[in-house]
Backbone as XML, in Angstrom:
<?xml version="1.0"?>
<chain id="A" units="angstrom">
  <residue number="1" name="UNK">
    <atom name="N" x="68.777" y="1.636" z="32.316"/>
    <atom name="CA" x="70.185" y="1.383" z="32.409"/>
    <atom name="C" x="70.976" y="2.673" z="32.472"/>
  </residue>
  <residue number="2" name="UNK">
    <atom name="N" x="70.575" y="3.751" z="32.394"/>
    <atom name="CA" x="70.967" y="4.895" z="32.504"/>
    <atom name="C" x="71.456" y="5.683" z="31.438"/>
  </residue>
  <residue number="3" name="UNK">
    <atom name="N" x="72.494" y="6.955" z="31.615"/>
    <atom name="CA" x="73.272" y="7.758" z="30.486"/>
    <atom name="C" x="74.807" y="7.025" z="30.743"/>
  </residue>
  <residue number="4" name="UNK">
    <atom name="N" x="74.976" y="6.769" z="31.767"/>
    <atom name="CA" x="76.435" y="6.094" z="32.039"/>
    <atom name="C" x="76.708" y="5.300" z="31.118"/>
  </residue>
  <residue number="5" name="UNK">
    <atom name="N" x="77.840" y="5.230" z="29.942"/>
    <atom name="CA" x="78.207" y="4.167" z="29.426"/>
    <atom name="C" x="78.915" y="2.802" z="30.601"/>
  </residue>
  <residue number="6" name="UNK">
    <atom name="N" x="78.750" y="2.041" z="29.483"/>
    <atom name="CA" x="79.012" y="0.536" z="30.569"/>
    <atom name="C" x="80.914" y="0.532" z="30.235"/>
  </residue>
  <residue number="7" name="UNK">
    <atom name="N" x="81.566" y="0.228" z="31.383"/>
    <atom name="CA" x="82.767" y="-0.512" z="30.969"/>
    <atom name="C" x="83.059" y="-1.189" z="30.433"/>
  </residue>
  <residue number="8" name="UNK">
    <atom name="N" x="84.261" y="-0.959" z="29.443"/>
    <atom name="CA" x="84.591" y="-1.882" z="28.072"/>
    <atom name="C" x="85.170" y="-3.074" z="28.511"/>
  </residue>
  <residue number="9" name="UNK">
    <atom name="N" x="86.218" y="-2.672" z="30.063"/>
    <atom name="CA" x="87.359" y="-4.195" z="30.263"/>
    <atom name="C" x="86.340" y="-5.235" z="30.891"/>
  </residue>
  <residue number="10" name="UNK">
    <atom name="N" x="87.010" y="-6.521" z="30.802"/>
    <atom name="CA" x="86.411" y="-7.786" z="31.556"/>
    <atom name="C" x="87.086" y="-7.507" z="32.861"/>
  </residue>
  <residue number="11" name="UNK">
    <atom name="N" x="86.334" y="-6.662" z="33.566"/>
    <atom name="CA" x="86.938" y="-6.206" z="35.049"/>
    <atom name="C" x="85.693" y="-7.126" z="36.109"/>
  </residue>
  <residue number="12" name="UNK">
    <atom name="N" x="85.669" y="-6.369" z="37.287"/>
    <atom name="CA" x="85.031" y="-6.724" z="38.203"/>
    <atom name="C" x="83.706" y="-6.088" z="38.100"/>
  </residue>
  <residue number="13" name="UNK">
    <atom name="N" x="84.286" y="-4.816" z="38.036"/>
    <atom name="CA" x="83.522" y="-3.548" z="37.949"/>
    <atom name="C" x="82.782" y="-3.545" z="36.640"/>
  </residue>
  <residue number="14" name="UNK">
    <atom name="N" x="83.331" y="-3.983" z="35.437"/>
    <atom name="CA" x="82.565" y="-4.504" z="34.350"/>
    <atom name="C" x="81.466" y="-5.097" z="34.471"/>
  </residue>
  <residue number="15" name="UNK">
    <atom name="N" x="81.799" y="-6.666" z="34.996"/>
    <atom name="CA" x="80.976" y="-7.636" z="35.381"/>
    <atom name="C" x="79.812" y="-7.137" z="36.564"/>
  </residue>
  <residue number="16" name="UNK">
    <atom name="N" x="79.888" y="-6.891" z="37.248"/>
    <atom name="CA" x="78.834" y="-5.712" z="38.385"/>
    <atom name="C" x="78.083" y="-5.056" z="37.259"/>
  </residue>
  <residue number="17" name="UNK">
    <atom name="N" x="78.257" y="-4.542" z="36.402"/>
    <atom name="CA" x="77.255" y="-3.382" z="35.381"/>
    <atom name="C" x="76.473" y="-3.744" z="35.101"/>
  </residue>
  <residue number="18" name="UNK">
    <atom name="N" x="77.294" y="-5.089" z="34.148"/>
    <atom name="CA" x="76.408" y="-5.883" z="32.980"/>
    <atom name="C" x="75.568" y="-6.910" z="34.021"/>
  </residue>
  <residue number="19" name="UNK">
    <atom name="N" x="76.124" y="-7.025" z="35.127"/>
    <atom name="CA" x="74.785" y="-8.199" z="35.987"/>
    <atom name="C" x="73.452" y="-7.132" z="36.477"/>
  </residue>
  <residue number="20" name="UNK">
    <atom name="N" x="74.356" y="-5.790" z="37.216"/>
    <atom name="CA" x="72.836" y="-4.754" z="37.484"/>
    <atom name="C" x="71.981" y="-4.733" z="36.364"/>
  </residue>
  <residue number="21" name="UNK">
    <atom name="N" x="72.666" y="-4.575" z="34.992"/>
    <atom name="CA" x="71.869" y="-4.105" z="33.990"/>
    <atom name="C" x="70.767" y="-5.098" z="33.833"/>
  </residue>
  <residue number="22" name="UNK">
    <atom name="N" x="71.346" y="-6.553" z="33.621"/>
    <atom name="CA" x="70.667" y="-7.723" z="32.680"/>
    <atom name="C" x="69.760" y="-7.635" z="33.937"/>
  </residue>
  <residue number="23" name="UNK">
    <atom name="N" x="70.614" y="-7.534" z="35.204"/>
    <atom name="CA" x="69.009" y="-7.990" z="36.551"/>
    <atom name="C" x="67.577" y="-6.970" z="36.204"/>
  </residue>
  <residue number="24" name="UNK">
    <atom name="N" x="67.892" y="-5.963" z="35.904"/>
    <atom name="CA" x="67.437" y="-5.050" z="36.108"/>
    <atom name="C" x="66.174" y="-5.391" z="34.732"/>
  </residue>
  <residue number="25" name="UNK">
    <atom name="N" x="66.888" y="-5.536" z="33.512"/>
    <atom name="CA" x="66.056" y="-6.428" z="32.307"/>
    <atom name="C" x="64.720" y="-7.313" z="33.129"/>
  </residue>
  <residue number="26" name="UNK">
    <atom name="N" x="65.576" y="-8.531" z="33.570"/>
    <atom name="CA" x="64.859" y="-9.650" z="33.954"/>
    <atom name="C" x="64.033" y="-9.596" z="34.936"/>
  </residue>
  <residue number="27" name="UNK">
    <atom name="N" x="63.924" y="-8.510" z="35.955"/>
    <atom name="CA" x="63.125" y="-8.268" z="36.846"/>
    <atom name="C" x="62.061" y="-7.663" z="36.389"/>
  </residue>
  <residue number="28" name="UNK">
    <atom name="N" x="62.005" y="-7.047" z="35.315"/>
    <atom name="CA" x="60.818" y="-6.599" z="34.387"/>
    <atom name="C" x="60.091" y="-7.540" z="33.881"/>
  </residue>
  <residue number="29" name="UNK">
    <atom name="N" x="61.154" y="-8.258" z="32.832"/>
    <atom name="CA" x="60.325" y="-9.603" z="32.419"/>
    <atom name="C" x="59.690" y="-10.113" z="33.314"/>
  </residue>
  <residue number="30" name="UNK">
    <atom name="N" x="60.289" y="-10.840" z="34.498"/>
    <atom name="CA" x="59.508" y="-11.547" z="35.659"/>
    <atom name="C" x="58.184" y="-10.825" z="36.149"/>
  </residue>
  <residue number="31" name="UNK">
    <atom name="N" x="58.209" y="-9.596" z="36.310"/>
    <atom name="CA" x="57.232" y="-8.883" z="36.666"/>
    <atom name="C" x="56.011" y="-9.134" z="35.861"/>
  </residue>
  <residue number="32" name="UNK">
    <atom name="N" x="56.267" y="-8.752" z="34.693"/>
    <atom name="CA" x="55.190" y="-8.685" z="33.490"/>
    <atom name="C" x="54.648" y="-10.028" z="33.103"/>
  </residue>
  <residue number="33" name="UNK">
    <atom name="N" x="55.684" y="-11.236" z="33.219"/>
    <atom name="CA" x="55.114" y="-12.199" z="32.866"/>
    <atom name="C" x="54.701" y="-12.562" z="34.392"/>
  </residue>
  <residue number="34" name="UNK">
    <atom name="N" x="54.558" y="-12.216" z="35.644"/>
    <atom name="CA" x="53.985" y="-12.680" z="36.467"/>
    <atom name="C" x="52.470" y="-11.794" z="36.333"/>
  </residue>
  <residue number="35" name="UNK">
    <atom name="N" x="52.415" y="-11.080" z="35.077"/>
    <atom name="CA" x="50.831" y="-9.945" z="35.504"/>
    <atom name="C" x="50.228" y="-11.040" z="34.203"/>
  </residue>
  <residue number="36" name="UNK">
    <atom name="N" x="51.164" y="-11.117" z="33.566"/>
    <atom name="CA" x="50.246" y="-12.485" z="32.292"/>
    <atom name="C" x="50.040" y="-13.345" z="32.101"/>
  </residue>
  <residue number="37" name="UNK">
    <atom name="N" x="50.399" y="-14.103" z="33.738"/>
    <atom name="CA" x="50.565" y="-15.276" z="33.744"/>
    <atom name="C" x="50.747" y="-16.140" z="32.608"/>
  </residue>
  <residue number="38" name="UNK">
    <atom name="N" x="52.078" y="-15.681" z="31.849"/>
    <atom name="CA" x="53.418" y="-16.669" z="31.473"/>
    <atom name="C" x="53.961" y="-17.554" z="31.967"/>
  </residue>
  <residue number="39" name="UNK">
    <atom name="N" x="54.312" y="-18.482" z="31.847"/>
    <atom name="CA" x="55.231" y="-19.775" z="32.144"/>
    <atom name="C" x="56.455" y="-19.829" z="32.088"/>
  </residue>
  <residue number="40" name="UNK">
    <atom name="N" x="57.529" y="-18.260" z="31.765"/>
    <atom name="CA" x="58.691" y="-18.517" z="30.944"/>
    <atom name="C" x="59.691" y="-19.610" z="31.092"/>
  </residue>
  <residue number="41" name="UNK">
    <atom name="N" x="59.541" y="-20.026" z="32.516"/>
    <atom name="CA" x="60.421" y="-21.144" z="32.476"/>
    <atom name="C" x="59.927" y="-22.674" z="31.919"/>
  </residue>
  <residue number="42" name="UNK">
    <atom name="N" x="58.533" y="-22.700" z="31.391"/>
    <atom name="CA" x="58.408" y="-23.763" z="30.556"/>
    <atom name="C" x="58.812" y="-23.630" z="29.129"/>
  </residue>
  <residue number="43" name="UNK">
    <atom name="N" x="59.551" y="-25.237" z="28.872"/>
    <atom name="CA" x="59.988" y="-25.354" z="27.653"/>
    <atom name="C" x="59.176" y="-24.823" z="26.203"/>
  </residue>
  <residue number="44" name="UNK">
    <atom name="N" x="59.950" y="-23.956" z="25.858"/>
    <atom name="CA" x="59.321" y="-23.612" z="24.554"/>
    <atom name="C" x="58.578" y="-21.858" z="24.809"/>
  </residue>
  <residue number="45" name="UNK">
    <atom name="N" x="58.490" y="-21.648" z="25.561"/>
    <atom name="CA" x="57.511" y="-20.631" z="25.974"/>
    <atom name="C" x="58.063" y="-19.288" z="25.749"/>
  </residue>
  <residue number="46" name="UNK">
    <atom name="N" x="59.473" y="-19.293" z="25.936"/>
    <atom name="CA" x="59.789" y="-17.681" z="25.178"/>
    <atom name="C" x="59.832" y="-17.669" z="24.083"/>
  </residue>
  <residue number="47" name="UNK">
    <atom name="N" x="60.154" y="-18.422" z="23.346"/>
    <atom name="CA" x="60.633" y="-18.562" z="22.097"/>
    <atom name="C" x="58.874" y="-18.206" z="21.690"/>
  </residue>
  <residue number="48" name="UNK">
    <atom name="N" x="57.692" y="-18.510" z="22.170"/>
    <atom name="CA" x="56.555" y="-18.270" z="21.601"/>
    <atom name="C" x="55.770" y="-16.896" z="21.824"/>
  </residue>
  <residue number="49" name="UNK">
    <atom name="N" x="56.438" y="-16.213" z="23.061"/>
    <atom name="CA" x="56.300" y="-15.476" z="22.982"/>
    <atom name="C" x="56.833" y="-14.223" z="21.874"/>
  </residue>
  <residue number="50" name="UNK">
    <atom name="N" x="58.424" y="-14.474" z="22.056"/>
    <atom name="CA" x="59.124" y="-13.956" z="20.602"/>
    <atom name="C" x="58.548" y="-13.731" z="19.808"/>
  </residue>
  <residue number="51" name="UNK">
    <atom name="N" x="58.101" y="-14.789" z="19.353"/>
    <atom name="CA" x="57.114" y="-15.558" z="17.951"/>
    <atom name="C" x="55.727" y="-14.682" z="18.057"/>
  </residue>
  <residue number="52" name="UNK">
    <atom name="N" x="55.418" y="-13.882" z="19.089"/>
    <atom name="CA" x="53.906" y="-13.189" z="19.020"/>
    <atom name="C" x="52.904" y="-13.724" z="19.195"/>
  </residue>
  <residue number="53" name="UNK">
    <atom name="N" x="53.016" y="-15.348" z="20.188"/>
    <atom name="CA" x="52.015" y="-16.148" z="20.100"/>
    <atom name="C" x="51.174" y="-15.667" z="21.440"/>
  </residue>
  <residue number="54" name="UNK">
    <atom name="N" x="49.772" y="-14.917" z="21.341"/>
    <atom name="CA" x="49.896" y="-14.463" z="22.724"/>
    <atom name="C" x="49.312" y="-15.717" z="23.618"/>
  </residue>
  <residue number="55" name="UNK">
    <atom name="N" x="48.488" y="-16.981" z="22.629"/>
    <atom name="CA" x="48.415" y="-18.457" z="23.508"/>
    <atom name="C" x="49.339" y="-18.858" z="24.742"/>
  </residue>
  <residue number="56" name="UNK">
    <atom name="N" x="50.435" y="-18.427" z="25.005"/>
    <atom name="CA" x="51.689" y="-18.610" z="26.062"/>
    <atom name="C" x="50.785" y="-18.080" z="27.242"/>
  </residue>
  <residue number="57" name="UNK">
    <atom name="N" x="50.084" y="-16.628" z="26.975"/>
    <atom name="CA" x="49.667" y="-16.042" z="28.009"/>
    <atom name="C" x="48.233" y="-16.484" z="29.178"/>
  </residue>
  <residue number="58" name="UNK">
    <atom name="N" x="48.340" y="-16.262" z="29.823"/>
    <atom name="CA" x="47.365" y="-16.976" z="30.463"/>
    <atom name="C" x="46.107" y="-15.783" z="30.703"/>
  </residue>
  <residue number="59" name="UNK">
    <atom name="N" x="46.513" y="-14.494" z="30.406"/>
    <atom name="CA" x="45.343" y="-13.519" z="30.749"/>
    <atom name="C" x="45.565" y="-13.189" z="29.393"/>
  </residue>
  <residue number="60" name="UNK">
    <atom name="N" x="44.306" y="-12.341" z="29.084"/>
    <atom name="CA" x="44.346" y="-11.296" z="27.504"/>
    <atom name="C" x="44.288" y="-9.980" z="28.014"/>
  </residue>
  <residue number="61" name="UNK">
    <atom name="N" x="45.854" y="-9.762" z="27.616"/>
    <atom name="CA" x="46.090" y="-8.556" z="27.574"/>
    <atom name="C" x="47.120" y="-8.232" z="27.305"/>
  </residue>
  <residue number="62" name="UNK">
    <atom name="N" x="46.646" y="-7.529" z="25.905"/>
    <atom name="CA" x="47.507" y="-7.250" z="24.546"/>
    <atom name="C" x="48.991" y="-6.383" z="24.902"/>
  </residue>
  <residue number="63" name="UNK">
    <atom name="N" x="48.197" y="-5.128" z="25.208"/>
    <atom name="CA" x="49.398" y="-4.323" z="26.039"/>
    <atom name="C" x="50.346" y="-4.830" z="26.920"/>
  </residue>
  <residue number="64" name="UNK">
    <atom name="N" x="50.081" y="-5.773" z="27.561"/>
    <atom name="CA" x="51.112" y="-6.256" z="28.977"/>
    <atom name="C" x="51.752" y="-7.037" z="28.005"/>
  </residue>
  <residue number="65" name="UNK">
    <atom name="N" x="51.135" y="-8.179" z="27.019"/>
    <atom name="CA" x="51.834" y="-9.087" z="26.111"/>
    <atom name="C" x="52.907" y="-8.446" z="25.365"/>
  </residue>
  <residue number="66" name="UNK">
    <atom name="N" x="52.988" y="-7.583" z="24.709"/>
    <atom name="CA" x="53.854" y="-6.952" z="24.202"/>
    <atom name="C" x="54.559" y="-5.785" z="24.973"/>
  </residue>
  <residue number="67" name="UNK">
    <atom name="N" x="54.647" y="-6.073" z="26.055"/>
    <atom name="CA" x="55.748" y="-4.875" z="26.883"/>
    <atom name="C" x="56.607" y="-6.560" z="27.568"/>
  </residue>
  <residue number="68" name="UNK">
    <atom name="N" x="55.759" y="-7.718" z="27.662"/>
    <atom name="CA" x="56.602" y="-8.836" z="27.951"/>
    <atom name="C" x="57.408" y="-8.859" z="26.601"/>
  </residue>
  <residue number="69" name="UNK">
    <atom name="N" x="56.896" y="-8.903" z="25.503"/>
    <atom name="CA" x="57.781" y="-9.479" z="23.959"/>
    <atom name="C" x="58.733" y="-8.564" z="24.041"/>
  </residue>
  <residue number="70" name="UNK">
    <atom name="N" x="58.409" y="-7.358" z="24.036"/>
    <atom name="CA" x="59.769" y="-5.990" z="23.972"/>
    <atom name="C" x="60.902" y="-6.388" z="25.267"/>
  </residue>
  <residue number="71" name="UNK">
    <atom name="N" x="60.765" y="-6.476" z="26.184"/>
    <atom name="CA" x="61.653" y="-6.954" z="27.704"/>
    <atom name="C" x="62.529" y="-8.115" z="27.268"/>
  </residue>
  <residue number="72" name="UNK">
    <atom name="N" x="61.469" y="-9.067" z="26.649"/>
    <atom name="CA" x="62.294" y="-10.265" z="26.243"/>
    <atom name="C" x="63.217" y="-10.138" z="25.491"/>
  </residue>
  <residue number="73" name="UNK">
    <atom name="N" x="62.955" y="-8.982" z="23.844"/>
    <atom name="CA" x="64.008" y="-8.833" z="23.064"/>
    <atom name="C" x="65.477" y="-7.893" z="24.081"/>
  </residue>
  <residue number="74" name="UNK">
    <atom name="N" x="64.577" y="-7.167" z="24.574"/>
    <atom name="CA" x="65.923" y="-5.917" z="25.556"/>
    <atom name="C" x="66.700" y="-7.094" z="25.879"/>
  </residue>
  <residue number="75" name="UNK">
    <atom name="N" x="66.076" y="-8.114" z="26.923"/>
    <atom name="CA" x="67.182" y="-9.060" z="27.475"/>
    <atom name="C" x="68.235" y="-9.507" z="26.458"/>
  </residue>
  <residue number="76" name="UNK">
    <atom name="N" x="67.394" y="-9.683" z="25.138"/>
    <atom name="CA" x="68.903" y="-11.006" z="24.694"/>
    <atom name="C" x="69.405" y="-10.161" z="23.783"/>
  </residue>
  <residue number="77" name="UNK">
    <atom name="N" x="68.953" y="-8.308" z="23.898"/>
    <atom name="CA" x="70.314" y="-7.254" z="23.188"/>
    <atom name="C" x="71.265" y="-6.959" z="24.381"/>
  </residue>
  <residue number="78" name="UNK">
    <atom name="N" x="70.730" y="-7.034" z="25.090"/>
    <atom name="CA" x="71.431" y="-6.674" z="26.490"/>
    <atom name="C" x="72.243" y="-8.096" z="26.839"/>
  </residue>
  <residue number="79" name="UNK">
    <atom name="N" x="72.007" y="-9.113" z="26.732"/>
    <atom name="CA" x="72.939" y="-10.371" z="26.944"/>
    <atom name="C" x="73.946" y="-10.394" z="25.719"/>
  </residue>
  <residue number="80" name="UNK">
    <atom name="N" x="73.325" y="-10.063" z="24.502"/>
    <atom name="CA" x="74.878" y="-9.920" z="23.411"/>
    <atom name="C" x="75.927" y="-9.058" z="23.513"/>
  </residue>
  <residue number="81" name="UNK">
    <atom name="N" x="74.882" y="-7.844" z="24.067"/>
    <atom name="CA" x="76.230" y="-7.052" z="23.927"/>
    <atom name="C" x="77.029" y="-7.175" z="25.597"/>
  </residue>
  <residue number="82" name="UNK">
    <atom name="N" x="76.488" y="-7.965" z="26.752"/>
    <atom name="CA" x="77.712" y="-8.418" z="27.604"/>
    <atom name="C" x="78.119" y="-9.147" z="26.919"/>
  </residue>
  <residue number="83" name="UNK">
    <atom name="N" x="78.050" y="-10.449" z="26.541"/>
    <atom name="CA" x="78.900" y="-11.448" z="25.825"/>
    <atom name="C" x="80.067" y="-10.493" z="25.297"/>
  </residue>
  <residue number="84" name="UNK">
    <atom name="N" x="79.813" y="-9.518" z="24.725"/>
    <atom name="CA" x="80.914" y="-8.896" z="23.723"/>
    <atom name="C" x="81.658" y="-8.324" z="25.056"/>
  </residue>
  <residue number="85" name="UNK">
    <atom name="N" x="81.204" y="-7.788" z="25.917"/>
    <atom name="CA" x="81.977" y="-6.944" z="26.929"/>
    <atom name="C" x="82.963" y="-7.676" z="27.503"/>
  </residue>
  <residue number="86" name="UNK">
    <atom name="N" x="81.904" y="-8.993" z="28.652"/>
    <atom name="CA" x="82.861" y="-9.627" z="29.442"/>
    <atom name="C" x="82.973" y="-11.114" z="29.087"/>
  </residue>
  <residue number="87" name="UNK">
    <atom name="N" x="82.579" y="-11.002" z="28.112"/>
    <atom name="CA" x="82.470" y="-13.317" z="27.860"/>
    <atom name="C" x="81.786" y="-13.465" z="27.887"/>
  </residue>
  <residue number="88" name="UNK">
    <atom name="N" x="81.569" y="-14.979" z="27.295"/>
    <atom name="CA" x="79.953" y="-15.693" z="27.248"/>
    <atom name="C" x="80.199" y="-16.781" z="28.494"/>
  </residue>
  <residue number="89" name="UNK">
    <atom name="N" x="81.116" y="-17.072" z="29.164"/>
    <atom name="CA" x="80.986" y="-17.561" z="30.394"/>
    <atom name="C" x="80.227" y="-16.685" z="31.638"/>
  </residue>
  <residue number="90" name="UNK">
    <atom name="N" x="81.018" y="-15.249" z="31.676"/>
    <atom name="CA" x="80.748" y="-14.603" z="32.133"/>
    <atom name="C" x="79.568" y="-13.805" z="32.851"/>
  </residue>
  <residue number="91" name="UNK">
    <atom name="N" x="78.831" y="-13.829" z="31.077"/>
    <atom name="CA" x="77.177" y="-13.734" z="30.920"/>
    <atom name="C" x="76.676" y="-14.655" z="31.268"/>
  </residue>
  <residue number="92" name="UNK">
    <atom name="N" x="76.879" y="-16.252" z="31.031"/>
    <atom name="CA" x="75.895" y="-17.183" z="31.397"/>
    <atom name="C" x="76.557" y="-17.500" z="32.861"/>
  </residue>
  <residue number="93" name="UNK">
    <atom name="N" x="77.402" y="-16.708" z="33.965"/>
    <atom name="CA" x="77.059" y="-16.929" z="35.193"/>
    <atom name="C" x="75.900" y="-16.297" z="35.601"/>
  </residue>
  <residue number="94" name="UNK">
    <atom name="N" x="76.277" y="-15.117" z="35.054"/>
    <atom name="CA" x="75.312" y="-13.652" z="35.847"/>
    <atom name="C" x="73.718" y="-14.237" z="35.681"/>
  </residue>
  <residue number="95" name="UNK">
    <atom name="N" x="73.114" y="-14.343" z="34.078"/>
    <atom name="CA" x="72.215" y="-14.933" z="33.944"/>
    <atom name="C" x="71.615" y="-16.253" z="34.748"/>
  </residue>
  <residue number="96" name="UNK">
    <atom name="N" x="72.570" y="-17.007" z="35.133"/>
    <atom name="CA" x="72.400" y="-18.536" z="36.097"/>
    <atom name="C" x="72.008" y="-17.652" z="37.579"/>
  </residue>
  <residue number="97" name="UNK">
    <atom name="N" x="72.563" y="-16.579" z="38.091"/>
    <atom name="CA" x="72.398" y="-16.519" z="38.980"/>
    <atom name="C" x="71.204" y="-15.218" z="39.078"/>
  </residue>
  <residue number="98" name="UNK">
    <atom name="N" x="70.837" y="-14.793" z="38.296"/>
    <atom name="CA" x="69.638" y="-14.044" z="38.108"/>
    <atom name="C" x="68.431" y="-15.193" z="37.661"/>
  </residue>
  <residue number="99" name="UNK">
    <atom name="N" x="68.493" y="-15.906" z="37.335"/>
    <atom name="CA" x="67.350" y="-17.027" z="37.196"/>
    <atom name="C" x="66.794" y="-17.605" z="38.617"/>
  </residue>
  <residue number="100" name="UNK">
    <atom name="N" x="67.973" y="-17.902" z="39.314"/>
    <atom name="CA" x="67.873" y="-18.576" z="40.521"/>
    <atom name="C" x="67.465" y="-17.927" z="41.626"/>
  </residue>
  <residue number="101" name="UNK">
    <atom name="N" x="67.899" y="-16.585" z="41.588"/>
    <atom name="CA" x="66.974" y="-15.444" z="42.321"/>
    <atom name="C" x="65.923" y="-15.324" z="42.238"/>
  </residue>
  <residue number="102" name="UNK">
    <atom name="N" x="65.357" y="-15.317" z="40.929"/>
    <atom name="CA" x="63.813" y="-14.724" z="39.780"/>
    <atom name="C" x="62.941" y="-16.144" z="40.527"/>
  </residue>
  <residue number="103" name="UNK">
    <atom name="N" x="63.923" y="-17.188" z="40.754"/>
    <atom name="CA" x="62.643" y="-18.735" z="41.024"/>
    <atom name="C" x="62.625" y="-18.620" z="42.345"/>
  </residue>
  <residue number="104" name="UNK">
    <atom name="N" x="63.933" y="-18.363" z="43.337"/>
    <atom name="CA" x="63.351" y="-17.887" z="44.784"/>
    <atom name="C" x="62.158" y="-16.950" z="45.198"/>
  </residue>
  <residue number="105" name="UNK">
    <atom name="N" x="62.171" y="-16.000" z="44.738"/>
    <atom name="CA" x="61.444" y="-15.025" z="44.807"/>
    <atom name="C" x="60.024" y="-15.334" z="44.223"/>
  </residue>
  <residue number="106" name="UNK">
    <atom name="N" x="59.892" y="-15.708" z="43.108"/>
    <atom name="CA" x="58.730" y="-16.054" z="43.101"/>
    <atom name="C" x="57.998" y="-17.955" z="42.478"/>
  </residue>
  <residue number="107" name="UNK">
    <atom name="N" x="58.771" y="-18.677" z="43.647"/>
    <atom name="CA" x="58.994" y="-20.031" z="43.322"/>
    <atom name="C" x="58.483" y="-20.791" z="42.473"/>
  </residue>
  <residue number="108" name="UNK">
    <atom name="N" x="57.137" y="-21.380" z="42.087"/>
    <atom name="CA" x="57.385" y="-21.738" z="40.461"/>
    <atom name="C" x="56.455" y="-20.805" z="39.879"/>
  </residue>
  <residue number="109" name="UNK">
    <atom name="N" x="55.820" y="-19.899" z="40.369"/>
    <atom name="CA" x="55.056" y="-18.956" z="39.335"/>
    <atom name="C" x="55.167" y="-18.919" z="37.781"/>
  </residue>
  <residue number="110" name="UNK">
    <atom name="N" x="56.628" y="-19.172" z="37.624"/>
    <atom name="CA" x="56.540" y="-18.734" z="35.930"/>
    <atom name="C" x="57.212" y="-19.997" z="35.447"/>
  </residue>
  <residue number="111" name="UNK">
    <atom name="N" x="56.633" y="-21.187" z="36.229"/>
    <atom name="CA" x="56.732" y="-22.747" z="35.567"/>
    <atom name="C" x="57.888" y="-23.170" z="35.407"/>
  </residue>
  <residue number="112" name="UNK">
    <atom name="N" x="58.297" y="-24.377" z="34.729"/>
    <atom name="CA" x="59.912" y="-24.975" z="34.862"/>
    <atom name="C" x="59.991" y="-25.611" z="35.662"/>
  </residue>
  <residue number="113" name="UNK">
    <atom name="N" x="59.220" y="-25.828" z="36.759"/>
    <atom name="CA" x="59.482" y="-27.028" z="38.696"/>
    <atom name="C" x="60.846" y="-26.372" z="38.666"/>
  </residue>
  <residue number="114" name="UNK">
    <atom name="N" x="61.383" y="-27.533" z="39.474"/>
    <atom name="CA" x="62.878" y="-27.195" z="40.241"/>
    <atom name="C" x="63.932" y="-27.909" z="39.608"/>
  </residue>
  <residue number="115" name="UNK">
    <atom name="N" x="63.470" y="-28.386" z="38.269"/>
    <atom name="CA" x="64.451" y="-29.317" z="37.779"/>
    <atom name="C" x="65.156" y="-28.742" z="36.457"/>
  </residue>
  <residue number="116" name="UNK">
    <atom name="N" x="64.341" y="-27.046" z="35.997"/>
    <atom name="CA" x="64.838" y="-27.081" z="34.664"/>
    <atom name="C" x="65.713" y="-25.445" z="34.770"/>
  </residue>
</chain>
């Protein structure tokens, strides 16, 4: 995310930061849980990862598992502190529309179908 501090106002230019930033998060996650074959979009499945369960994972491998658990926490410090920046509407567009990218790109790889 760089040395640049992020903009404080609920601007445009705000909102642009905090979406590069969080994309920038989630494209990691996606990555990593596409090398561990993770499910994240099945129900329950981050939250188990969180939890240190490495059962979520579909390969063993400890190291990749925990550079997914660390990504996961970055995301939801990095989603609080937009909330604080530009809103929690705000955040849960950017996030809606970084999900919907993450399932184009790699269509159900990381589980959920098309309905969740």
């Amino acid at each position: 995310m760089g040395d640049t501090p992020p903009p404080k106002k609920n601007t445009d230019l705000g909102t642009r930061w905090w979406a590069k930033s969080l994309d920038d998060v989630d494209r990691e996650v996606a990555r990593i849980a596409t090398l561990c074959k993770v499910r994240l979009f099945d129900a329950g499945v981050i939250e188990r990862v969180l939890n240190g369960d490495e059962s979520a994972c579909g390969t063993k491998n400890r190291l990749a598992f925990d550079k997914l658990r660390q990504a996961l926490m970055m995301h939801y410090h990095v989603r609080e502190t937009a909330v604080g920046a530009i809103g929690e509407a705000a955040t849960r567009e950017v996030i809606e529309e970084i999900v919907a990218n993450i399932r184009k790109r790699l269509r159900t790889g990381l589980g959920g179908g098309a309905s969740s």
